[in-house]
RODO-2510 file (C-alpha; in nm, 4 decimals, decimal comma):
residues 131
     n   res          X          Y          Z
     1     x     1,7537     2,3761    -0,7411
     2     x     1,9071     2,0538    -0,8134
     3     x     1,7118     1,7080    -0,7704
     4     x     1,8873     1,4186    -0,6884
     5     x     1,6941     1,0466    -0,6494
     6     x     1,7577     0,9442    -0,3173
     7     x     1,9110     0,6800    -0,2862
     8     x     1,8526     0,4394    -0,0142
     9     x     2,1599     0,4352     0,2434
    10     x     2,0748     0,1900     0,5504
    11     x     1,9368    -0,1258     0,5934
    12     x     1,6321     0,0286     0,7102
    13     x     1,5816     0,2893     0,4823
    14     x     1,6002     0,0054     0,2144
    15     x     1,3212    -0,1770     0,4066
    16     x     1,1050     0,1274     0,4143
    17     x     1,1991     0,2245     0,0383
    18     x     1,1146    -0,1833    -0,0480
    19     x     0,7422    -0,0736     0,1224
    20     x     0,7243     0,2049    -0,1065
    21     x     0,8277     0,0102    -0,4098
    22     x     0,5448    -0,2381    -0,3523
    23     x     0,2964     0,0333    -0,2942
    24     x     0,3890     0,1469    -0,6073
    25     x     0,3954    -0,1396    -0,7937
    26     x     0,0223    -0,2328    -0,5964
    27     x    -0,0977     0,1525    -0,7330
    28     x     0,0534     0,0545    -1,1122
    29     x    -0,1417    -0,2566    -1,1234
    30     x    -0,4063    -0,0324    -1,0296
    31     x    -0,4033     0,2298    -1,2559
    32     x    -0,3239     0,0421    -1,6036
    33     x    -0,5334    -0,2754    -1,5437
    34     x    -0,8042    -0,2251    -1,2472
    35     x    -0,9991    -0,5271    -1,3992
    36     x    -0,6956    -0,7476    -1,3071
    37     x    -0,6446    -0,5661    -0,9860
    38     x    -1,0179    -0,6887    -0,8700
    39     x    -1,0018    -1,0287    -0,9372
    40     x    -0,7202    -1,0472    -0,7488
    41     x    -0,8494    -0,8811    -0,4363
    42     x    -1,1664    -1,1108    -0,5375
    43     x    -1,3838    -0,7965    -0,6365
    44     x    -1,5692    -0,8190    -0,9264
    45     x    -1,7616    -0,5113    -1,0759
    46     x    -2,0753    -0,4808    -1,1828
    47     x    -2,0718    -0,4594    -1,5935
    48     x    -2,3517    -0,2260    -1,5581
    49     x    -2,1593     0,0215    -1,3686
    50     x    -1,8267     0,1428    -1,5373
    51     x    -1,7731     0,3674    -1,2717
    52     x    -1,6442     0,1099    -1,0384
    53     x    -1,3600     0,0526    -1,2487
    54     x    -1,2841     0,4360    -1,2635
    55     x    -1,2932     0,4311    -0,8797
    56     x    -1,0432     0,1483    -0,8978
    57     x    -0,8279     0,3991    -1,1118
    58     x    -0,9155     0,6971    -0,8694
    59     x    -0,9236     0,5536    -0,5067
    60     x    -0,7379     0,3003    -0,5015
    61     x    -0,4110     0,3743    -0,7558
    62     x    -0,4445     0,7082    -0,6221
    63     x    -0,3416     0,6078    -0,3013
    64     x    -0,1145     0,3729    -0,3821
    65     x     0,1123     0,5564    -0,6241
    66     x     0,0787     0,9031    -0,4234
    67     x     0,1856     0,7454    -0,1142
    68     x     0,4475     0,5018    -0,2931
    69     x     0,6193     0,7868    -0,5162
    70     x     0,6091     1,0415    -0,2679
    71     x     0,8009     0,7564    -0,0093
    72     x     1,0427     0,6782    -0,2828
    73     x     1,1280     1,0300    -0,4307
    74     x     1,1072     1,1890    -0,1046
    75     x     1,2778     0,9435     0,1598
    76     x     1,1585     1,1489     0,4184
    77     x     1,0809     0,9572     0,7371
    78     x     0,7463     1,1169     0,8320
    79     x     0,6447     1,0257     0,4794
    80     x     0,7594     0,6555     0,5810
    81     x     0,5649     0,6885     0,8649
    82     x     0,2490     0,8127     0,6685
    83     x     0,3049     0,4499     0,4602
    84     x     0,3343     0,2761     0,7369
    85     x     0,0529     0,4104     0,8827
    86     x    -0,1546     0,3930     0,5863
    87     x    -0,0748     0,0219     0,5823
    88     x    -0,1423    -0,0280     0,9050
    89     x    -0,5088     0,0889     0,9127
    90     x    -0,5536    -0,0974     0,6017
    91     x    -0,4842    -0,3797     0,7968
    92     x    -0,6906    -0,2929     1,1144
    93     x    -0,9462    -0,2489     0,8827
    94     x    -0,9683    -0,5743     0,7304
    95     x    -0,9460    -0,7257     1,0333
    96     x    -1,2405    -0,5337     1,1627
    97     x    -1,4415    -0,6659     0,8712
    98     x    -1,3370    -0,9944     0,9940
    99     x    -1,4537    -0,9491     1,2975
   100     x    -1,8418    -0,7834     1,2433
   101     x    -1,8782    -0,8979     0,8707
   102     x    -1,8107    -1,2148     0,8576
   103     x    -1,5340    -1,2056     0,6392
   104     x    -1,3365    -1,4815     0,8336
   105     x    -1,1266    -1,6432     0,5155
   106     x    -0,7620    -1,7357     0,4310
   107     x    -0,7907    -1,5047     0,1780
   108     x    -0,8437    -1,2461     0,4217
   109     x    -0,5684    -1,3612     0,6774
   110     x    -0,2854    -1,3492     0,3777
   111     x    -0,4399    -1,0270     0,3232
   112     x    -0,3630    -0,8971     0,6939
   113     x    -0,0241    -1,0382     0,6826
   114     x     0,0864    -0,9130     0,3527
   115     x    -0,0802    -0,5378     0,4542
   116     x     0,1684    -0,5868     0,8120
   117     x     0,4226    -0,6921     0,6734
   118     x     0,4157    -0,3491     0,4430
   119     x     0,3588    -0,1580     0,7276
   120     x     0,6268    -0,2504     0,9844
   121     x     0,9426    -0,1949     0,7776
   122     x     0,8516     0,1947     0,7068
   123     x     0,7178     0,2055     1,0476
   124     x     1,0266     0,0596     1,2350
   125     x     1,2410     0,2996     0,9889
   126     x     1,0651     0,6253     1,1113
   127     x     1,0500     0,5061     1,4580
   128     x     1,4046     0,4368     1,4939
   129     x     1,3910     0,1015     1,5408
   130     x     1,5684    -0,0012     1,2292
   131     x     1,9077     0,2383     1,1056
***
């Protein structure tokens, strides 16, 4: 069985693969420095408990590089749509924590339209909606 990297083709598949690459890039971050990847997101562990870093590693860059090498590699649209998706609830998410917790901050709104704006090219590329 031969493997071949697919390449992305359309204008939309290159919006959905873009997704993907930024997922992956999001998981990399991640994985090889989750100390940097907290302050950014404005978390910051508890010296006393190394395991939150190893969750960073596990939970977080686990999702993010499954879901971003599996899109890229794959260039399947349900896979797309699974990004998408997953950015999409990230999103709702964060805005329900905005809503009940208090979490009301222009940290928080950058954070909603950056996690969009990663969900609505793979979406619109599954959908149809982009060729």
């Amino acid at each position: 069985m031969d493997f071949t990297f697919p390449w992305p083709m359309s204008q939309g598949e290159w919006a959905a693969w873009s997704s993907a690459a930024v997922t992956l890039v999001f998981g990399l971050l991640m994985f090889l420095a989750p100390r940097l990847g907290f302050k950014i997101m404005r978390l910051q562990p508890i010296p006393a408990k190394p395991e939150a870093i190893a969750e960073g590693r596990a939970a977080m860059a686990g999702f993010y590089l499954g879901v971003g090498i599996c899109a890229i590699l794959l260039a399947q649209p349900l896979i797309y749509m699974t990004l998408g998706f997953c950015w999409l609830f990230s999103a709702f998410g964060r805005l329900l924590g905005m809503m009940s917790d208090g979490a009301n901050t222009p940290y928080n709104w950058v954070s909603v339209v950056i996690e969009l704006a990663l969900a609505v090219p793979p979406l619109a590329f599954a959908f149809g909606f982009l060729p």
